[in-house]
C-alpha positions as CSV (number, residue, x, y, z in Angstrom):
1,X,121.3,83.2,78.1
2,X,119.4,80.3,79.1
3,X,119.8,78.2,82.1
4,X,119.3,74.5,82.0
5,X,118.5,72.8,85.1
6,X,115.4,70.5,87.1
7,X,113.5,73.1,88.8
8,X,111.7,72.4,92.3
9,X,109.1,73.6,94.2
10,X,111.2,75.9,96.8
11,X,114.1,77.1,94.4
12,X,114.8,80.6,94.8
13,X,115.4,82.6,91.6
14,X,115.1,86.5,90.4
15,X,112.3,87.8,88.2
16,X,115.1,88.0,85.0
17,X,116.5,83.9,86.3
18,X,112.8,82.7,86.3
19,X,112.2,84.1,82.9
20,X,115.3,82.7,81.5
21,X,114.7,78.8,82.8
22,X,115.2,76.4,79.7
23,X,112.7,73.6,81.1
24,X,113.7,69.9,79.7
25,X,110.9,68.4,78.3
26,X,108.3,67.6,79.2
27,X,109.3,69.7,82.2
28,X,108.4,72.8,80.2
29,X,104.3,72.4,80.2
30,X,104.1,72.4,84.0
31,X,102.4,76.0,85.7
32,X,105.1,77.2,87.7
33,X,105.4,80.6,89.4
34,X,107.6,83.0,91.6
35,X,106.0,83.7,95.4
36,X,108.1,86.2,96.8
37,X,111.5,84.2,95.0
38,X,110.5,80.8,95.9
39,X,109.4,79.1,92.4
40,X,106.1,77.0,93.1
41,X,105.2,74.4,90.7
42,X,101.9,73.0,89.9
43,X,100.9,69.8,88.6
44,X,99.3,70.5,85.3
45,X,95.5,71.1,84.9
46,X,92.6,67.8,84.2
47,X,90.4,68.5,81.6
48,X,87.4,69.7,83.7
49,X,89.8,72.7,84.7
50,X,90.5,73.3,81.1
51,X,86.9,72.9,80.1
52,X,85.9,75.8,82.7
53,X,88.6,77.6,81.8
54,X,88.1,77.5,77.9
55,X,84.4,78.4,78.5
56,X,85.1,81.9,80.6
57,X,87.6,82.7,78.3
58,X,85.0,82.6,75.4
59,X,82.7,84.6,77.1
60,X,85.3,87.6,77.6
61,X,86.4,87.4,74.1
62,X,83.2,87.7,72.5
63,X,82.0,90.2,74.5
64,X,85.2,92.4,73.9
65,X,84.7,91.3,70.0
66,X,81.8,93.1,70.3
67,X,83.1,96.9,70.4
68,X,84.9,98.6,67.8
69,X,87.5,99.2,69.5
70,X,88.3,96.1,72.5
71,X,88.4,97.6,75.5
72,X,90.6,95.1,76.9
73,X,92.2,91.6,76.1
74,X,92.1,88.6,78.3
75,X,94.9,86.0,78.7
76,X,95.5,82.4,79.7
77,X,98.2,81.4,82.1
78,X,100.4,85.1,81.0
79,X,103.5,85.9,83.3
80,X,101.9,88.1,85.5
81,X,104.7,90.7,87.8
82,X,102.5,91.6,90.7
83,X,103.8,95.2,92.4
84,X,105.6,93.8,94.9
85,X,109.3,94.6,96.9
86,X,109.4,91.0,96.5
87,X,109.9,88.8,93.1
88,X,106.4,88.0,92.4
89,X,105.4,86.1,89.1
90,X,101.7,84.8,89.4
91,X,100.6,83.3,86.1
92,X,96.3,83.4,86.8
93,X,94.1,80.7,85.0
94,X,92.6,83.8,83.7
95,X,94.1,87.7,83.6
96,X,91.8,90.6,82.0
97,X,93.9,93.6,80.9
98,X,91.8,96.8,80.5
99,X,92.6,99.5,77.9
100,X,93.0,102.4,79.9
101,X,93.9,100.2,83.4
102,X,97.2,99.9,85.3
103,X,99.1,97.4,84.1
104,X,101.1,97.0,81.4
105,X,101.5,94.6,78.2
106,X,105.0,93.8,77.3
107,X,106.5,91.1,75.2
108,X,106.9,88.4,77.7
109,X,104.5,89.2,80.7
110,X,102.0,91.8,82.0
111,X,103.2,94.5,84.5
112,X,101.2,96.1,87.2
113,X,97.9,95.2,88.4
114,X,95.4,93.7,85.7
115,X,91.4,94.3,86.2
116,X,90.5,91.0,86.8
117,X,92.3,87.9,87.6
118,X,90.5,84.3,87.6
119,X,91.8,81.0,89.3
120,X,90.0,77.6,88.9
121,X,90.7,75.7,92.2
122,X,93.4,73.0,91.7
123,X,94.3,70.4,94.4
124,X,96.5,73.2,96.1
125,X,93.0,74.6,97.0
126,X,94.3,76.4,100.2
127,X,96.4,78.4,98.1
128,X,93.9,80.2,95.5
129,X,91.9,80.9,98.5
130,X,94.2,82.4,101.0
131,X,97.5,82.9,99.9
132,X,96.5,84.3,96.0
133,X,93.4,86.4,98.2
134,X,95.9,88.1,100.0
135,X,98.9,88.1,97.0
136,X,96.1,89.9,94.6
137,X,94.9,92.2,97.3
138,X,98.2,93.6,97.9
139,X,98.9,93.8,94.5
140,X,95.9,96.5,93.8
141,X,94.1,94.3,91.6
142,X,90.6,95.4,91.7
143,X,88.6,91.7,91.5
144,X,89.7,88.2,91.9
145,X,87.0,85.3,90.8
146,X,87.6,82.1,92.5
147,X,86.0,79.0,90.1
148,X,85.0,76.0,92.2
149,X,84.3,73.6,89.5
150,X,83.7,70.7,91.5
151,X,81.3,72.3,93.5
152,X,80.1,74.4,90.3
153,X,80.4,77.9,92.7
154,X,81.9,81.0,91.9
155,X,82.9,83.6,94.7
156,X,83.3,86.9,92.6
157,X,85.7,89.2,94.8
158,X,86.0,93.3,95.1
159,X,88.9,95.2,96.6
160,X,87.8,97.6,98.8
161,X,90.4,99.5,101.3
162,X,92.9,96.9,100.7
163,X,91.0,93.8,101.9
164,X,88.7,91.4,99.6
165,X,85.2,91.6,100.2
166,X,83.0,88.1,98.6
167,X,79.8,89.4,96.4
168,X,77.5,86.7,97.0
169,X,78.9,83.0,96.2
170,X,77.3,82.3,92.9
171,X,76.1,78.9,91.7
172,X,75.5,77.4,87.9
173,X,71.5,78.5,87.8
174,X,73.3,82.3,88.7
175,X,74.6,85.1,86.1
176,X,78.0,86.8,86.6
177,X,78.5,90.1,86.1
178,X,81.0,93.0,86.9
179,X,80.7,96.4,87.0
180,X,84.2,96.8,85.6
181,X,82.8,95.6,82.6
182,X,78.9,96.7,81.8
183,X,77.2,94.2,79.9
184,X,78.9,91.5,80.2
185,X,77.3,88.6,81.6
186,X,78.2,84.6,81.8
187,X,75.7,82.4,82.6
188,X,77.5,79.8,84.9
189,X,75.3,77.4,83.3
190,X,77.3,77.7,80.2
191,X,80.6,77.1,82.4
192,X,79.6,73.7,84.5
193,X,77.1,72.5,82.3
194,X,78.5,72.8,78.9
195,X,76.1,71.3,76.2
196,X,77.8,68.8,73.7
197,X,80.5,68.4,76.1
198,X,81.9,64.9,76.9
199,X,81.2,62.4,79.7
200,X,83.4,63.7,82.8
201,X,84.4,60.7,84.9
202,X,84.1,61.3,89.2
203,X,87.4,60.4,89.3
């Protein structure tokens, strides 16, 4: 059963209450997830952060096009459930689900810790890059990219004992790469500096 109602930044709700919110429109586009049972919404993404977005997600999906058999699938926004004692619902710009990893792809959301998760700084840029760092490091997850389109950056992330250690900071003349996933590689180019693309206003 649905529930009906104006959600707010600093609700509290349970994993199952969260999934079963009937948003009024146009309530029901907005990014919203669950920190510990406090729902946090976002303001919804400008079309430079969809741009970047649409770009990365090309990338993984040709490159896991091009085996017989995918070895993983990558997502926009999904319902993430981050191992946690506490309600934790992160939806990621970006979530890479490996085929023989730890988490788990069910109807509604993914379970677990996925390979990769990718966030394009927002407004809120103090929490992609200290409250998600540590969220995602607690989780288990093995490498969290932070996308800095305005300054056309990428800091590529690796869990190691626990903590986030920064590969180095990449810019859009720079290639990345992961060794989770050999031969993959996105020219950041291809990201910032889309060919074809339309005028993007400073503003």
């Amino acid at each position: 059963m649905t529930t009906t109602i104006e959600p707010r930044t600093g609700m509290r709700f349970s994993v199952a209450e969260f999934l079963e919110l009937d948003l009024p429109e146009p309530d029901d586009k907005r990014k919203m997830e669950l920190d510990d049972g406090i729902l946090y919404i976002m303001p919804r993404p400008r079309p430079r952060h969809q741009s970047v977005q649409g770009a990365v997600f090309y990338h993984f999906e040709i490159y896991f096009r091009s085996f017989a058999e995918r070895p993983g699938v990558v997502y926009t926004e999904l319902n993430v459930a981050l191992p946690s004692a506490l309600p934790r619902l992160f939806a990621p710009d970006l979530t890479i689900v490996l085929r023989n990893g730890d988490a788990i792809v069910g109807d509604r959301m993914v379970e677990g810790a996925p390979a990769i998760v990718i966030e394009i700084l927002s407004t809120d840029r103090n929490r992609d890059l200290v409250r998600k760092r540590q969220v995602y490091a607690e989780a288990g997850i093995p490498e969290y990219w932070i996308f800095d389109e305005a300054n056309e950056t990428v800091i590529p992330l690796e869990l190691r004992d626990g903590e986030y250690v920064e590969r180095d900071v990449l810019t859009a003349d720079d290639t990345l790469t992961t060794p989770l996933l050999p031969g993959l590689e996105i020219p950041l180019a291809d990201v910032f500096r889309q060919p074809g693309g339309l005028q993007q206003s400073s503003e």
